[in-house]
Each structure stands twice: as C-alpha cells, then as structure tokens.
C-alpha positions as CSV (number, residue, x, y, z in Angstrom):
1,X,0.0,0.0,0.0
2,X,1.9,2.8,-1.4
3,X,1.8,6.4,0.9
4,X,-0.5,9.0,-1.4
5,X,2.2,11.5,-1.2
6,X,4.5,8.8,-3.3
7,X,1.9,8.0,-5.8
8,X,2.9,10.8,-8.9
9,X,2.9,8.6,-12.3
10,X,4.1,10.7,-15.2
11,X,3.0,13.8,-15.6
12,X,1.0,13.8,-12.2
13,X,2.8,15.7,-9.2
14,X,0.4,15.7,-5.3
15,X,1.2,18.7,-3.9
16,X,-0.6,18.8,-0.9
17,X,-2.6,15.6,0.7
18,X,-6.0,17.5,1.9
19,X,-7.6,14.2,3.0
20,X,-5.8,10.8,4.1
21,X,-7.5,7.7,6.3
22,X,-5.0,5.5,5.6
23,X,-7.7,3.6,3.6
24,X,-8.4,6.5,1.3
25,X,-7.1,10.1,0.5
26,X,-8.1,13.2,-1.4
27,X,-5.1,15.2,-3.3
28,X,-4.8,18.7,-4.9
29,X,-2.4,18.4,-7.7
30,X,-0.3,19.2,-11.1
31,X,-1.6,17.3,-14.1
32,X,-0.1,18.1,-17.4
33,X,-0.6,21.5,-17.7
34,X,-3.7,21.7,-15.5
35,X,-2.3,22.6,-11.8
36,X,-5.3,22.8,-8.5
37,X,-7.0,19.1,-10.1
38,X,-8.9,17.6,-7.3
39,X,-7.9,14.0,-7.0
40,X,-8.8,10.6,-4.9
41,X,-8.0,7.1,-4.7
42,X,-8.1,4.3,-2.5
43,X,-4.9,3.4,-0.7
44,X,-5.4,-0.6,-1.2
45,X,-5.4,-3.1,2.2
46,X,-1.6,-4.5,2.6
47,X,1.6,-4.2,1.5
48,X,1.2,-5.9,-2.0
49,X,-2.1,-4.6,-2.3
50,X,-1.4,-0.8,-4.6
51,X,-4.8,0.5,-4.0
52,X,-7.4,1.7,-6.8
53,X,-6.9,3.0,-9.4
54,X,-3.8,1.7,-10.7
55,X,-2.4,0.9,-14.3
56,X,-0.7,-1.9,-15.4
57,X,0.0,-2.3,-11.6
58,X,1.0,1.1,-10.9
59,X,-1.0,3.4,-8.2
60,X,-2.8,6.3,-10.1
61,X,-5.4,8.9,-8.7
62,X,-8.8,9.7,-10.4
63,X,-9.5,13.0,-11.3
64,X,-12.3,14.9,-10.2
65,X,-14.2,16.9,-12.5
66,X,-14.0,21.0,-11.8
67,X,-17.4,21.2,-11.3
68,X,-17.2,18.9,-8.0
69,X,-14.2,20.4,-6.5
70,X,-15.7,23.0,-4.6
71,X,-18.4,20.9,-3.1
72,X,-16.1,17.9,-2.0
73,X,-13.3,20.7,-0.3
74,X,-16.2,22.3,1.3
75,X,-17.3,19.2,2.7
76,X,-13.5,17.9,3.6
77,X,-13.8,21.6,5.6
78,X,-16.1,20.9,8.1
79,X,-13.8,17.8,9.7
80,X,-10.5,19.5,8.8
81,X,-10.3,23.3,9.2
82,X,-6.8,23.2,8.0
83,X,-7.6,22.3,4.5
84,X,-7.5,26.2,3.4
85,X,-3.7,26.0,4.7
86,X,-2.9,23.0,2.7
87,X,-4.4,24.5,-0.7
88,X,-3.3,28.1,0.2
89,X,0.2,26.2,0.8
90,X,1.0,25.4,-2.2
C-alpha cells in the first residue's frame, strides 16, 4: 500500500494531501498542464495490495471533475479546518 504522497505517475505531481485515512485520501495536484485538479484514490489493504486506481500495476489517482471540486473541499472543511492552509500552501 503505497503512501499517497508517493503516488505521482508521469506527468502527475500531489502537492498537498488534503484528506488521508489510511484507507483512502483526497489530493490537490499538477496534471499536465492543468495545476489545483482535485484527486482521490483508495490506498489498497496490505503491502502488495497498490490500492485503486492503478495501471498496469501502478498506483494512479482519479480526477475529479471542476465542477465537483468546490463541493467535496467544502465538505472535507467541516472535519478539517486546515484544509484552506494546505491548498493556500501550495
């Protein structure tokens, strides 16, 4: 079960890990030329496990459409009122 901060396939970068469970994890990052894409995946169960999504065995992150981001930071904002910090952050 790879750490979400280690999970950047080409032309991804995470710059800042607004949500993480240890089961599942929400990430604003860099992708191609797009920079601020919302992101999620789930971490996987074990060691050997490399969570969901992945491609050809590789960890990847799915994408969230522009039109969700707000909603899903505003919601990851009323557990964690540091989220503002990590997106200002970066």
């Amino acid at each position: 079960m790879p750490k979400p901060i280690n999970v950047n396939p080409k032309n991804y970068k995470v710059k800042s890990i607004l949500f993480d469970n240890g089961n599942f994890s929400v990430a604003i990052s860099t992708w191609k030329n797009m920079s601020n894409t919302l992101a999620m995946r789930w971490s996987g169960n074990d060691k050997e496990d490399r969570g969901y999504p992945k491609a050809f065995g590789h960890p990847m992150w799915f994408i969230i459409h522009n039109d969700l981001k707000q909603p899903i930071i505003l919601a990851l904002m009323q557990d964690d009122k540091n989220i503002i910090n990590k997106l200002l952050d970066n």
